[in-house]
C-alpha positions as CSV (number, residue, x, y, z in Angstrom):
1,X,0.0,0.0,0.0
2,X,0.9,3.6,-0.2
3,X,2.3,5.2,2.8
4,X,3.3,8.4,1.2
5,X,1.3,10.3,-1.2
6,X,3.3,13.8,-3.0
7,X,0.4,15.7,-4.7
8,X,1.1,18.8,-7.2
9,X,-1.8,21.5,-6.9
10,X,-1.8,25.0,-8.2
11,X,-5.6,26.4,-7.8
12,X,-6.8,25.0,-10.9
13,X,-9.8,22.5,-11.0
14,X,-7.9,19.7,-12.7
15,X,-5.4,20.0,-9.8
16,X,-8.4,19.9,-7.4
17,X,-10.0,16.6,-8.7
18,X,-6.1,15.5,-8.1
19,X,-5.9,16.4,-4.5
20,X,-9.2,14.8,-3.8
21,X,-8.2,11.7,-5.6
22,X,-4.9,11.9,-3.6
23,X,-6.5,12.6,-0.4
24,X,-9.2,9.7,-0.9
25,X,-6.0,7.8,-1.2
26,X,-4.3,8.6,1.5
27,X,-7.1,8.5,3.9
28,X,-8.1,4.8,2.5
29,X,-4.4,3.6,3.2
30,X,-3.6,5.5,6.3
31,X,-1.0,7.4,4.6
32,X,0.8,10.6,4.6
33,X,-0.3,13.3,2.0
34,X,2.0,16.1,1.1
35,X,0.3,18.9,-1.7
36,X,3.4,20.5,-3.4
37,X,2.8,24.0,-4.3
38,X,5.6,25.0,-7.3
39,X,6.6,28.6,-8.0
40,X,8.0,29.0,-11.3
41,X,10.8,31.9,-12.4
42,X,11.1,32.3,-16.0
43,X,14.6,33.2,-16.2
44,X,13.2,35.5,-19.1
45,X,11.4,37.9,-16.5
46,X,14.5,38.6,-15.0
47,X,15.8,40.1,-18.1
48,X,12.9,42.7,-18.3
49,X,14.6,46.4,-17.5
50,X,12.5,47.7,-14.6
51,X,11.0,44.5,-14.0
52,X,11.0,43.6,-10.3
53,X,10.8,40.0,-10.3
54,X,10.1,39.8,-6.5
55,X,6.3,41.3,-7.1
56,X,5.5,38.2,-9.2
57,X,6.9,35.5,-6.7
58,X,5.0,37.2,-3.9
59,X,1.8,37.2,-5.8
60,X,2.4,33.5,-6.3
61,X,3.5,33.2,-2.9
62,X,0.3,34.2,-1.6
63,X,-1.6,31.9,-4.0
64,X,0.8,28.8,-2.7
65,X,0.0,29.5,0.7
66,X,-3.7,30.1,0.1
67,X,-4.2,26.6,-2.2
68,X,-2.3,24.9,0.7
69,X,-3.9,26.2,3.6
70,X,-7.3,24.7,1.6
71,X,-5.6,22.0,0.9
72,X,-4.5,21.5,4.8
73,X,-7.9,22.2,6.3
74,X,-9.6,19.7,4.1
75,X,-7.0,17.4,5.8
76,X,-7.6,17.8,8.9
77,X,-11.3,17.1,7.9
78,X,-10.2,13.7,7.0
79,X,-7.9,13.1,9.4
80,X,-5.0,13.4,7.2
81,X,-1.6,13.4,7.9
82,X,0.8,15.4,6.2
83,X,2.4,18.9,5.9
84,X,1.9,20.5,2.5
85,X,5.0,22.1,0.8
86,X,5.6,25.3,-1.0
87,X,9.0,25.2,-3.2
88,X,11.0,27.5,-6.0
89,X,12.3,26.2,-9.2
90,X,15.6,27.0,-9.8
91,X,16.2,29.7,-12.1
92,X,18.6,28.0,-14.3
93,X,18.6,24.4,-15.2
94,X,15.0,23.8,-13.6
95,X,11.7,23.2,-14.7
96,X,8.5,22.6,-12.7
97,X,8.5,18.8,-13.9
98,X,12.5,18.9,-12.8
99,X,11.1,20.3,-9.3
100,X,8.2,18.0,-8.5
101,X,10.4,14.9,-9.2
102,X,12.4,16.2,-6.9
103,X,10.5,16.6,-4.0
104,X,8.5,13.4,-4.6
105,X,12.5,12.2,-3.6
106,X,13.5,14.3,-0.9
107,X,10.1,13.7,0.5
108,X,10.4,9.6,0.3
109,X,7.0,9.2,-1.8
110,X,5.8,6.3,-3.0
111,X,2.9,7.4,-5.0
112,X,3.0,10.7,-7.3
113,X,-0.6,12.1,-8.0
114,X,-0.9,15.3,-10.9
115,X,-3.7,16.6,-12.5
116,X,-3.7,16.5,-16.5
117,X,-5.2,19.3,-18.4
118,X,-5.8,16.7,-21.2
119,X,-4.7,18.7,-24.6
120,X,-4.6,17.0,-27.6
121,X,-2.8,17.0,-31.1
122,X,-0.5,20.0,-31.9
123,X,-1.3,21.7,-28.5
124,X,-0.1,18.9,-27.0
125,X,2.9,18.0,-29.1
126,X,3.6,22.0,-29.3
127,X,3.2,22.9,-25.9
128,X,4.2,19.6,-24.0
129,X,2.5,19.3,-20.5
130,X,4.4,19.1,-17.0
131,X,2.3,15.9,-15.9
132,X,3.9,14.3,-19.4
133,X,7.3,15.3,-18.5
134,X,7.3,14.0,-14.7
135,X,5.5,11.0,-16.4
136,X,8.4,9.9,-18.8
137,X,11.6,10.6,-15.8
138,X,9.6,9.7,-12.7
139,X,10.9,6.5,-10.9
140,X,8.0,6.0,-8.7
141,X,4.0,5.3,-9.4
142,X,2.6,8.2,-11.1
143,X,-1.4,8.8,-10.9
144,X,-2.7,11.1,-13.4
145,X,-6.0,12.6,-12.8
146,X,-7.9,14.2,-15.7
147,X,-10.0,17.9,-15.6
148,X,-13.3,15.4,-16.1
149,X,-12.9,12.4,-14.3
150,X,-14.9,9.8,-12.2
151,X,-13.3,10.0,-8.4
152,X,-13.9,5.9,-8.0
153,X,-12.1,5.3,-11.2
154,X,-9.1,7.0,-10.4
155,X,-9.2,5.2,-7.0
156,X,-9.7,2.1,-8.5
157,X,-6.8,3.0,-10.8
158,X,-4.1,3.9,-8.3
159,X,-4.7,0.6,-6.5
160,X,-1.7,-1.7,-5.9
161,X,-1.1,-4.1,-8.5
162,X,-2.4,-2.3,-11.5
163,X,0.6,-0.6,-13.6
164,X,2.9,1.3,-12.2
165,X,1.6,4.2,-14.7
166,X,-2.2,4.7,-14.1
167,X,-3.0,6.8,-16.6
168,X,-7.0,7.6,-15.4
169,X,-8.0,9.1,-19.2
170,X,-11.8,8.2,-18.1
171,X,-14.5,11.4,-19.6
172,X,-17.7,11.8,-18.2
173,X,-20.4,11.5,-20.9
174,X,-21.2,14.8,-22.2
């Protein structure tokens, strides 16, 4: 069974179906659930003249800490262990992929849950998608959750024995 459960959230809904999925998860195994908050910096902004780089991390400072304080309150609901986690990527050499594989290691996880955003064709070939990225370098079980998805399905998915990929690309009917 899982004991520890890294979940990547942001704000957005497809991250929120993930942290539900992840906290089901983690409440049904008696595990410990840590939502990961990333802060990107474009090295690009720092190039800007007059730019002031630190107004943009503190905006998404204060989004981090708001998703996570949600994020902790709906696990103490549960009775949820786990402390959530805000980090930085690296300016050079980093991406947000690069920075959630990392802390799924320094954190010991067993089980790596992200949302998908679930583009398709060029978009997706063009644009690439983090969850894809930490997909095709991650060295532990990696659940993706779709923006539509059926919460039992996922759970069903993530189970122990299935793949150690669970892709969850279930769509509601429409």
């Amino acid at each position: 069974m899982y004991q520890r459960i890294l979940v990547a959230i942001d704000g957005s809904e497809t991250s929120g179906h993930a942290f539900e999925s992840a906290l089901q998860l983690a409440r049904d195994n008696g595990a410990q659930l840590q939502p990961l908050y990333v802060i990107d910096n474009p090295v690009m902004a720092y190039d800007a003249s007059g730019y002031d780089p630190t107004v943009l991390r503190n905006a998404c400072m204060q989004e981090g800490q708001q998703v996570l304080a949600d994020a902790l309150a709906r696990m103490e609901h549960e009775n949820v262990a786990g402390v959530p986690r805000i980090v930085d990527v690296e300016p050079i050499g980093e991406d947000i992929a690069e920075r959630i594989r990392i802390s799924a290691n320094e954190f010991n996880a067993d089980l790596l849950v992200l949302g998908t955003h679930g583009r398709r064709g060029f978009k997706r070939l063009f644009l690439g998608s983090v969850a894809e990225r930490v997909v095709r370098s991650a060295h532990l079980p990696v659940l993706l959750v779709p923006s539509r998805q059926a919460h039992a399905t996922v759970a069903q998915a993530a189970k122990p024995g299935h793949a150690d990929i669970a892709a969850a690309m279930y769509e509601l009917p429409r």
